[in-house]
N, C-alpha and C positions, 0 to 999 in steps of 0.2 A: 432834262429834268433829273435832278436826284432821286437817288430812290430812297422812300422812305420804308421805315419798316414794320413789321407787325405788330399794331397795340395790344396783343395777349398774346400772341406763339413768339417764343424767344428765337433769333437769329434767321426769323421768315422776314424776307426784305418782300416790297412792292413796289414792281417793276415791269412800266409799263401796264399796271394795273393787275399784274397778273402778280400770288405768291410765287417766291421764287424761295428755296431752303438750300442748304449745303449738299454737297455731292456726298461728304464724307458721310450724311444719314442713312446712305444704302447701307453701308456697314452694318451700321445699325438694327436697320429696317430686317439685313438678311439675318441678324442674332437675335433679336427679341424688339420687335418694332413698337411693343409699347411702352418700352424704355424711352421713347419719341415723345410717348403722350407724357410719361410721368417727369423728364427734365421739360421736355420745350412745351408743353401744352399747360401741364399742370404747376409747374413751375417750382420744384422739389429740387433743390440745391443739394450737392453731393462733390467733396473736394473731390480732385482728378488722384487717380490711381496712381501705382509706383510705374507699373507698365506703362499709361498716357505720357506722364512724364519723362521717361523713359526716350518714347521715344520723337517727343517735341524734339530733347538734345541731341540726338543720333541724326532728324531732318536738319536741326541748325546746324551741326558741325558738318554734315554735306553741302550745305548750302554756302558753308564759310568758305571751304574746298574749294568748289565748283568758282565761287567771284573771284578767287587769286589770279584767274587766266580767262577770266569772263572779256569780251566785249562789250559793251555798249551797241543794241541797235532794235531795232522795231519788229514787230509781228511779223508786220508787213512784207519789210526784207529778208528775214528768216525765212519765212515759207517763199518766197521769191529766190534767194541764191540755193534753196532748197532742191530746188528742177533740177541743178547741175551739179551739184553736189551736199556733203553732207554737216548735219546743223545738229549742236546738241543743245538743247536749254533747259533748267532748271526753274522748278516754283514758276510756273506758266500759270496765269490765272484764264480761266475761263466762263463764262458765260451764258444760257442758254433762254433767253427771253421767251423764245418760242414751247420749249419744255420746263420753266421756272426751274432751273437747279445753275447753281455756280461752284465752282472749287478751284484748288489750287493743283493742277499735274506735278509731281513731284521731277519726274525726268521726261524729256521728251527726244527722241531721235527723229529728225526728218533727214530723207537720203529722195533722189529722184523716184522710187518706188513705192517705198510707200512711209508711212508715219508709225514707228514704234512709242508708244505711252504707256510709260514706267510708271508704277507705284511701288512704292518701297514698304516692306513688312518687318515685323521683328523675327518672325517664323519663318519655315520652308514648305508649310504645308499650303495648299488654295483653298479655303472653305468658300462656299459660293455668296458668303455675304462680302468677302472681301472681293470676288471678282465683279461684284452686282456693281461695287465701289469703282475700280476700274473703267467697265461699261460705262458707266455713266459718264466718266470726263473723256471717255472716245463718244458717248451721243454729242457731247456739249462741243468737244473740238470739232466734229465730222460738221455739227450746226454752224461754228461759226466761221471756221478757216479749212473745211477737209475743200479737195479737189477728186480728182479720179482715181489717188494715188489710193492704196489700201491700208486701212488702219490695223495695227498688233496692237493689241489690250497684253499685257503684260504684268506679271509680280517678281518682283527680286527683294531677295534678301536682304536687310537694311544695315549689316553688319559687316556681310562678306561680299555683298556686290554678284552676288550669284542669281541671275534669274530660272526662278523654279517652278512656273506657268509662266504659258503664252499661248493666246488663239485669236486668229483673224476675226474682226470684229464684222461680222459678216451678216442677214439681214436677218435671221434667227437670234443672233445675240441682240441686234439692236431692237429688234421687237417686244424680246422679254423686255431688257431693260425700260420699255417707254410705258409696258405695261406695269410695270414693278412703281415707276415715278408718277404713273395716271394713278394708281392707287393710292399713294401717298398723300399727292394733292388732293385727291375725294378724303382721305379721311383729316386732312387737316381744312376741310371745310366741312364738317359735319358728317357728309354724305355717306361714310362708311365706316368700319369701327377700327383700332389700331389693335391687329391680333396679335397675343401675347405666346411667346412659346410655348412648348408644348411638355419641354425636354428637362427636367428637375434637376441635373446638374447646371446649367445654364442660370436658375432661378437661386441657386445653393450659389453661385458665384456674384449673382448681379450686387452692384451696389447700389440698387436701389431697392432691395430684399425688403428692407424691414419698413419701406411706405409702398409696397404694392398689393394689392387685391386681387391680381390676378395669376398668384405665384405657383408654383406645381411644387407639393412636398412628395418626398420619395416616401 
């Protein structure tokens, strides 16, 4: 069955019954999560930034990179010739019916050991809403294709190809993160509220400043 999508939260698919939102929202969620409610809930239009833009161009021209020497072949075989040796793939989509979050892995390493899962940034620094981003496409991959092999959540550089985090995505990470996405799902059903930051530079920069209610002036 197709999935259909949410009649009022924008980009909330339903699947398998359950909401299921973008992975890319932890970002989000971890800078100011009621940026959540004011684009996807409330439905407050706002063009994309010179940075978003930025860096859609920077994933397409890696992506362009990456198919000059791509193969053609399947999940399947990938994580299968994966056991004996090593597999790089690009723009992985994945999944998680069971947790409702899907996204797109920007880079992915499989080697007989374990699974490195790349996100590319335009900084070198790891703020924890970018790693919370991360986590989540290692809950989604671990759900739908992991083995016994061990996951590395990963950030690199999206300019110089330098990765500047990295941690085994181990049973403390993936617990925040399920608790981080249980909350998400309670507040885009009502159940909880979507908390707004707390940190007035943050509300000085957002761009949704001049439609929110719940902004901190310095």
């Amino acid at each position: 069955m197709d999935p259909k999508y949410h009649p009022t939260i924008a980009q909330v698919r339903i699947i398998e019954g359950q909401n299921n939102f973008p992975i890319s929202w932890l970002n989000t969620q971890g800078y100011c999560e009621y940026c959540i409610y004011l684009e996807k809930v409330k439905g407050i239009k706002k063009v994309p930034t010179r940075a978003m833009i930025d860096g859609i161009m920077t994933h397409q021209v890696l992506e362009d990179e990456f198919k000059k020497d791509a193969v053609p072949t399947t999940m399947e075989e990938m994580i299968e010739t994966s056991k004996t040796s090593e597999i790089l793939s690009r723009e992985l989509y994945v999944e998680s019916t069971r947790y409702g979050v899907r996204g797109m892995i920007d880079e992915i390493w499989m080697t007989p050991d374990e699974f490195i899962i790349i996100d590319d940034k335009p900084g070198n620094k790891a703020y924890s809403s970018q790693i919370n981003q991360v986590f989540g496409y290692c809950l989604a991959f671990k759900d739908k294709y992991g083995d016994r092999r061990r996951i590395v959540a990963s950030l690199r550089q999206s300019t110089t190809g330098d990765i500047f985090w990295q941690q085994y995505f181990d049973q403390e990470a993936e617990d925040k993160i399920k608790n981080i996405i249980y909350h998400v799902h309670q507040s885009l059903r009502g159940n909880e509220e979507f908390i707004p930051t707390k940190n007035p530079n943050k509300c000085s920069n957002c761009r949704f400043n001049s439609h929110c209610d719940r902004k901190v002036d310095f």
